[in-house]
FILOSE-763910 format. One record per residue: residue in three letters; x, y, z of N, C-alpha, C in turn. Coordinates in steps of 0.1 Angstrom, whole numbers, plus 5000, padded with zeros to 4 digits. Each point is the difference from the previous one (the first is absolute). Layout:
BEGIN
ALAXYZXYZXYZ
...
//
This chain:
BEGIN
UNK488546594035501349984995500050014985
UNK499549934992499350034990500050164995
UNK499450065005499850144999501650094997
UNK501049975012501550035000500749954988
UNK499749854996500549914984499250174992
UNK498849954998499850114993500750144993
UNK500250055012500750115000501449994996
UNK500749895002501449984998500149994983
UNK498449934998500549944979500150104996
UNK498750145008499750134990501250085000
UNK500550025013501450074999500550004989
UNK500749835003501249974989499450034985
UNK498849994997499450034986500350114995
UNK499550105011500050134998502050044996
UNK500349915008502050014994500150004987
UNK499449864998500749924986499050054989
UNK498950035001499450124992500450114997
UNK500250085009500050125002499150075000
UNK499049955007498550015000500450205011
UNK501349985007500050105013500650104994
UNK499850155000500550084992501050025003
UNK501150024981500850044999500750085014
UNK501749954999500550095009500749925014
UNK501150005005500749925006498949985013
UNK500050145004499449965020498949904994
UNK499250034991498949925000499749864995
UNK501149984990500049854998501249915009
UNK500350095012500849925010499250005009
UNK498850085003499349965013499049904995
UNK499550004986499549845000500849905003
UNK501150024996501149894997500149985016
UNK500350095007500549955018498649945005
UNK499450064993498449935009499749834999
UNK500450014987499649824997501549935006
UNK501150105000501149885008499449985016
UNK499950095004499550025015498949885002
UNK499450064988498549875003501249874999
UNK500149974990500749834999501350005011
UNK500750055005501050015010499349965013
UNK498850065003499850005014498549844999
UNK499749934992499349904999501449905009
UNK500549985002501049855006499650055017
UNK499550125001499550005018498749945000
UNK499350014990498749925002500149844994
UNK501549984996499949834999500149974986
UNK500449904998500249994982499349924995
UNK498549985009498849954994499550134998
UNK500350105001499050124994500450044988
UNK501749984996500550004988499049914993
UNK500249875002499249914989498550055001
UNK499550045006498650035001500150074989
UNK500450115001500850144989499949934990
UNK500649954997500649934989499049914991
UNK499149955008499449934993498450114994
UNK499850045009498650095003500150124988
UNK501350014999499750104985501449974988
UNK499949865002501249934989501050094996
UNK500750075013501650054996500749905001
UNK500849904986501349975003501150045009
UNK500549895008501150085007501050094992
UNK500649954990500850094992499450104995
UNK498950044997499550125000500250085011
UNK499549965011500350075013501450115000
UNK501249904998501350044999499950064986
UNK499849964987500550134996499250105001
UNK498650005001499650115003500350095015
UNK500449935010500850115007501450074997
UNK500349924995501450084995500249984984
UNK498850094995499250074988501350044995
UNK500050004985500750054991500050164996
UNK499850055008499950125002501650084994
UNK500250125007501250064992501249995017
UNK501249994996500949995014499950035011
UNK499650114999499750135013498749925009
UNK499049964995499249925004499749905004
UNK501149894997500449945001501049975012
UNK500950085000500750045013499150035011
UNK499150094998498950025013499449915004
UNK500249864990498449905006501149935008
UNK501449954995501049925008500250065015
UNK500250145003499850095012498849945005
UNK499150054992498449965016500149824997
UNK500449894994500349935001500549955011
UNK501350055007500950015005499950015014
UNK498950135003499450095010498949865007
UNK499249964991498949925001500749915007
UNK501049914997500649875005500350035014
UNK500450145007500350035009499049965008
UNK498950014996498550065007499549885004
UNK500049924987499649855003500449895004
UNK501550025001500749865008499949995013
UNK500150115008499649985013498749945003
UNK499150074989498949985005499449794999
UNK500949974989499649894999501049925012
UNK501150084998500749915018498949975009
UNK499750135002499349995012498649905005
UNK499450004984499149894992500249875008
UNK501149944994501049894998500249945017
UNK500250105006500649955015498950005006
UNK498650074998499249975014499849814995
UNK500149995015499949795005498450024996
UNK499949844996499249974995499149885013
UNK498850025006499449945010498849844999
UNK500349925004499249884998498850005013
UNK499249974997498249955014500149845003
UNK500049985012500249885004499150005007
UNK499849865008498850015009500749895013
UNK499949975010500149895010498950055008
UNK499849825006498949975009500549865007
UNK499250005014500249875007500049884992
UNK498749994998499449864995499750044985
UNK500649874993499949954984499050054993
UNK499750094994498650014993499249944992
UNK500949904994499549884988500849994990
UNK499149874993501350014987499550114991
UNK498149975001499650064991500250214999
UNK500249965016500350175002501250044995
UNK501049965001501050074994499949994984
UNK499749974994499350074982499550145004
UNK499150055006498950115002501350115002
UNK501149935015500650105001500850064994
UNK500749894991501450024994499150104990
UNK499350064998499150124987500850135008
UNK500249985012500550115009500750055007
UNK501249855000500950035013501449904987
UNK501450085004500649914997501049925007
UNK499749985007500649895016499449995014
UNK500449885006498249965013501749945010
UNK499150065008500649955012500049855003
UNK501249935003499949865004500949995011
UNK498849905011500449965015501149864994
UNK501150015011500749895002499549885011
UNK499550115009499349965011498450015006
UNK499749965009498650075006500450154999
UNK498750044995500550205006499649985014
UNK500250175005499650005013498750035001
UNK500249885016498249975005499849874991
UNK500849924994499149894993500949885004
UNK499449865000500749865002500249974988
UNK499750054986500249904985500450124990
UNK500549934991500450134992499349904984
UNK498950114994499149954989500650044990
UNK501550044997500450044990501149894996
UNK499849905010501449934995499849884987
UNK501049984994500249934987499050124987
UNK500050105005499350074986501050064994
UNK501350045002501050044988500049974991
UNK499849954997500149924982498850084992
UNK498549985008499350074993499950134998
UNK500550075010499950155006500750044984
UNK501449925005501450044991499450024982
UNK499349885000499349954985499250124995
UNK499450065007498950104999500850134993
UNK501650005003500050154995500650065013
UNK499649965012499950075016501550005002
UNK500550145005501249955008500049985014
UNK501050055009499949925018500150185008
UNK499349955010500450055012500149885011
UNK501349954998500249865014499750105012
UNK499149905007500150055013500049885015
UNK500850055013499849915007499950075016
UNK499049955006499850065011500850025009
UNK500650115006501150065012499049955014
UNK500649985013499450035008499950175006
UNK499249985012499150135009501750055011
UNK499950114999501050015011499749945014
UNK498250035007499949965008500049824999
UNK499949934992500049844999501349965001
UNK501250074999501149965000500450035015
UNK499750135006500050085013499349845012
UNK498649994992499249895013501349845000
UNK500550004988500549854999501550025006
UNK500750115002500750005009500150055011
UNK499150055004499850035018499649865003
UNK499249884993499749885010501349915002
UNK500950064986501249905002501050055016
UNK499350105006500850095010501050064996
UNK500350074985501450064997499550124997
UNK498850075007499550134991500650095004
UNK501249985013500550155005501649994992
UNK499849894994501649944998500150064983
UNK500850134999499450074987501049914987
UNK501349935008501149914990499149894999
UNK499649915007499049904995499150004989
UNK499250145005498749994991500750054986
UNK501150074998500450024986500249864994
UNK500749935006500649884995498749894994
UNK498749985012499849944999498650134981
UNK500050084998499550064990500749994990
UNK501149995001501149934987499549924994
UNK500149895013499549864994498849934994
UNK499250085006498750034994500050064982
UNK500650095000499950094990500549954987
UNK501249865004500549944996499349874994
UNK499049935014499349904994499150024991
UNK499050105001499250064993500550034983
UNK501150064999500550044987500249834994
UNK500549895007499849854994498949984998
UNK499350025004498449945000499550104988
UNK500150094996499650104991500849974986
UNK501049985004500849904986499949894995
UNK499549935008499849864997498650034994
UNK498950065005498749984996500250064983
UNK500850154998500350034987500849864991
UNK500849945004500549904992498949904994
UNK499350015013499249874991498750054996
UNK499650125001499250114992500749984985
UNK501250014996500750014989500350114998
UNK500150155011500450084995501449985000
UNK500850084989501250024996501350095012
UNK501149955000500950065010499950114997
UNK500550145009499950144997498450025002
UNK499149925005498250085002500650035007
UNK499350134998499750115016498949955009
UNK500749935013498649985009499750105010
UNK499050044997499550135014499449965011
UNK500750045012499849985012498550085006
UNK499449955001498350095007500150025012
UNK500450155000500150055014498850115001
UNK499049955008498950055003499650135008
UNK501050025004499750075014501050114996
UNK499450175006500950134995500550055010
UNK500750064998501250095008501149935002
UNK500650085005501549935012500349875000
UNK500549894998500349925003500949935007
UNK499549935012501249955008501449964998
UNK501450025006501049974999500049804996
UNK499449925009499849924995499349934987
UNK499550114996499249944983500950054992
UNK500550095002501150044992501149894996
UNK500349945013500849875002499849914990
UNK498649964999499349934997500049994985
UNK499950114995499950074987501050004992
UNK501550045007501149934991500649925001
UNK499549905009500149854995499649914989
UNK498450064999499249994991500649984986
UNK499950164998501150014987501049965000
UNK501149975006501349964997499949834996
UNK499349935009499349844999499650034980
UNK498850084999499549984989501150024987
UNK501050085001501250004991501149935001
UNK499949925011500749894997499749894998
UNK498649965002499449924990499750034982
UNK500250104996500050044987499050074997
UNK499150085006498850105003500150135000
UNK499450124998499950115005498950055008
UNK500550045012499450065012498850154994
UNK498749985001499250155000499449985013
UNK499250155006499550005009498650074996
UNK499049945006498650124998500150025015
UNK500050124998499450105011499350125002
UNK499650095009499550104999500850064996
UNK499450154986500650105001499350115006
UNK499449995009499450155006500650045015
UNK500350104996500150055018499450035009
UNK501149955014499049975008500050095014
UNK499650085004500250075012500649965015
UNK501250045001500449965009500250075015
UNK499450094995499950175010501450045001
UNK499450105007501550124999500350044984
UNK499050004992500450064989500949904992
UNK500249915006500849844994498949884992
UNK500450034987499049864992501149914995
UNK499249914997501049884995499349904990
UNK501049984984498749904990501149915004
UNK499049845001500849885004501149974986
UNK499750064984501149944993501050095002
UNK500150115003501050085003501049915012
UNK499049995014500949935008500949844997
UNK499249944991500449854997501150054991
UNK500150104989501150044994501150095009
UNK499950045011501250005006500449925008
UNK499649895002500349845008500749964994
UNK499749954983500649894990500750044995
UNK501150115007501150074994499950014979
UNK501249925000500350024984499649904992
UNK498849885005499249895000499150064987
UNK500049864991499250124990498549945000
UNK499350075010498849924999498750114991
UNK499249924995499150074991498750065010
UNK499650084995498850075010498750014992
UNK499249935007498550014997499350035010
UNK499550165000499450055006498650064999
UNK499350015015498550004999499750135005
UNK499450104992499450145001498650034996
UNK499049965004498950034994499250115006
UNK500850105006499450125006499450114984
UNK499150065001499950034990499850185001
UNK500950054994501149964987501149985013
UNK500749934991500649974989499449914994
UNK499249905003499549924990498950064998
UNK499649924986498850044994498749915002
UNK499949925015499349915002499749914988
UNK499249935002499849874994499450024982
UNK501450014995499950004984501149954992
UNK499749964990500949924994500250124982
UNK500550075000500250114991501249904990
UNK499650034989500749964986501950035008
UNK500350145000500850065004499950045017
UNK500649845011500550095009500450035005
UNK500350105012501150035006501249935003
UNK501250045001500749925003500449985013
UNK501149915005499949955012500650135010
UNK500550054992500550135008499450095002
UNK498650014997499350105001498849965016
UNK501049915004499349965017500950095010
UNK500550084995501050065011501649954998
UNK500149874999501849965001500349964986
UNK500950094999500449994986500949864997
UNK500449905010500849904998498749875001
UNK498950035000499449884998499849954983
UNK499649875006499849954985498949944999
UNK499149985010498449965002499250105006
UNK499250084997498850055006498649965003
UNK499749945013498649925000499250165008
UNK499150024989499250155000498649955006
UNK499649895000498449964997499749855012
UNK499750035011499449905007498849955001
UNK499849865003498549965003500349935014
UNK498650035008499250144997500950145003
UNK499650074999500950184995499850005018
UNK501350115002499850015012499850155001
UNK498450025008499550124998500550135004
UNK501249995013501150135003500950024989
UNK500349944988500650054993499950014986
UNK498149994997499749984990499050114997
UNK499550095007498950035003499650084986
UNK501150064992500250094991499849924986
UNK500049885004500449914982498849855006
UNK499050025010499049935003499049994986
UNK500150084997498649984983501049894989
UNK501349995004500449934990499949825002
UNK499849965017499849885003498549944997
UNK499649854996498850005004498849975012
UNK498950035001499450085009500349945015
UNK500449864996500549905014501250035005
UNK500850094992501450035007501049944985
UNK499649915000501349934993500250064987
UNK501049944992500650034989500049874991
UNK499550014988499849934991500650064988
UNK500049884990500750014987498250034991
UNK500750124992499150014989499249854996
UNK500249954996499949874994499049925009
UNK500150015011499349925012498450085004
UNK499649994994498450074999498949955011
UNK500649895004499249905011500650065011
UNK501750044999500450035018500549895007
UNK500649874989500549875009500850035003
UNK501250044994501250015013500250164999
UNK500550005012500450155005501749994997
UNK500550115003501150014996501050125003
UNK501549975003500650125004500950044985
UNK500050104998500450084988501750045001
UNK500949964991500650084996501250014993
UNK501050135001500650044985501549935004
UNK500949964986501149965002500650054983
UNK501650005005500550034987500549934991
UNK498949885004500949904990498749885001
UNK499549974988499049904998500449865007
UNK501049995007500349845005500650045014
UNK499950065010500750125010500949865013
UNK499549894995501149885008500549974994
UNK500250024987500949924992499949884997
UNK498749945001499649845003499249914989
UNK500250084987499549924992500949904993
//
């Protein structure tokens, strides 16, 4: 960059000297050269200006008048034209700058990693998943009463609270004898869907997260989902917004073969269940690519680059990796499968990776 400053001082020198021989074309193509150079520096950022600026002590006001040099009219008029021409060239380009979204690394995991662990992490992630509940498969949840510190650290949230199995809801009402009874089993998935969204509010209340967290429902399981989880689902949400909450769901975003040339991603389907419900989506793609397996890049991807452009969580990175969908981005896990944080050199906690558009993606700090 340096090199380009360079070139921009000699230009303009060669102007305000007249170091460039006599003669219009030729002291206007130095003259358009050094506007061009200083016109098109705001695409590379206006830390390159000051770099400029400092690295070979042009005053800004030199800058300016030496681009629009005291030259004679005629000349003058030509630099205001490529002037002119240039602004065309560059505003887009800095629009376009300006609007790509900007991506945050997060991490969630079952079990608590420590106190002392979250320092190591926070070097690398800027928000951690927090249980309201047992996750699934567990009797205790080891994250409870850590808000405060998580929060203290810098960390924003991914609230999360375990959904049930379609088949667990399927076994609990075939023993009630209402499995053929398709009005019952909705009703009684309401009520479910309903208790559960109290039990998930209450645990956030006295977690201390704030009204409006996004709590995400963990729905484990891909594809299709039964008419009764559906049931189930916008209860959920409607319960959690009228307690003063907002509804997210983590689910799969991959497709799932349904034959006959028929696939289906579970957030697609849950988004045409919950009608005009505004629920947030955090989705899991770790097929690679689209993800870049297990890496934590300064700059990454954003959450739409999992395939659905309406998500706002991408979890790209499991532990352990699951090897049918990893096989291509396998050198990036370590050698046991799992996924670690730079920082973690020992391999104590493992960890699922991933991108969101917003450093606090529950809203829960």
């Amino acid at each position: 960059m340096l090199q380009f400053c360079t070139y921009c001082h000699v230009m303009l020198q060669k102007h305000e000297n007249g170091a460039a021989p006599a003669g219009g074309f030729q002291r206007t193509s130095a003259l358009t050269a050094a506007i061009l150079c200083f016109i098109s520096l705001p695409i590379y950022g206006s830390r390159y200006m000051f770099e400029c600026r400092i690295a070979r002590e042009i005053p800004a006001e030199e800058m300016l008048k030496l681009t629009f040099a005291r030259g004679d009219k005629n000349l003058l008029g030509v630099s205001i034209i490529i002037f002119l021409f240039s602004v065309l060239l560059v505003v887009p380009a800095l629009s376009q700058q300006s609007s790509t979204p900007r991506a945050y690394l997060g991490f969630d995991r079952n079990d608590y990693p420590g106190d002392a662990a979250l320092l190591a992490l926070r070097r690398s992630f800027s928000f951690a998943g927090y249980w309201l509940g047992p996750p699934p498969g567990a009797k205790s949840n080891s994250w409870s009463g850590k808000r405060e510190l998580v929060r203290s650290l810098g960390f924003g949230f991914l609230v999360l609270y375990s959904g049930p199995q379609s088949n667990e809801l399927q076994q609990k009402w075939s023993e009630q004898h209402v499995f053929n009874n398709l009005k019952t089993r909705l009703s009684s998935a309401r009520k479910r869907g309903a208790s559960d969204a109290r039990q998930a509010t209450a645990a956030a209340k006295k977690e201390g997260f704030p009204s409006h967290t996004v709590i995400f429902l963990d729905i484990e399981e891909g594809g299709r989902l039964p008419a009764v989880y559906h049931a189930y689902l916008r209860s959920w949400v409607d319960q959690l917004e009228r307690a003063g909450y907002r509804a997210g769901v983590y689910c799969s975003g991959m497709p799932v073969d349904e034959g006959g040339g028929v696939t289906i991603i579970t957030a697609d389907d849950v988004r045409k269940n919950t009608g005009k419900r505004g629920v947030v989506y955090w989705v899991y793609n770790d097929a690679c690519p689209p993800s870049p397996g297990c890496a934590t890049p300064q700059n990454p991807l954003p959450p739409s680059a999992s395939g659905l452009p309406y998500a706002a969580v991408w979890q790209f990175a499991q532990s352990p990796r699951r090897k049918q969908f990893t096989a291509r981005c396998a050198a990036t896990y370590s050698a046991d499968g799992n996924c670690y944080a730079p920082s973690d050199t020992a391999h104590s906690w493992n960890l699922d990776i991933n991108s969101a558009d917003s450093s606090d993606p529950s809203h829960g700090r």
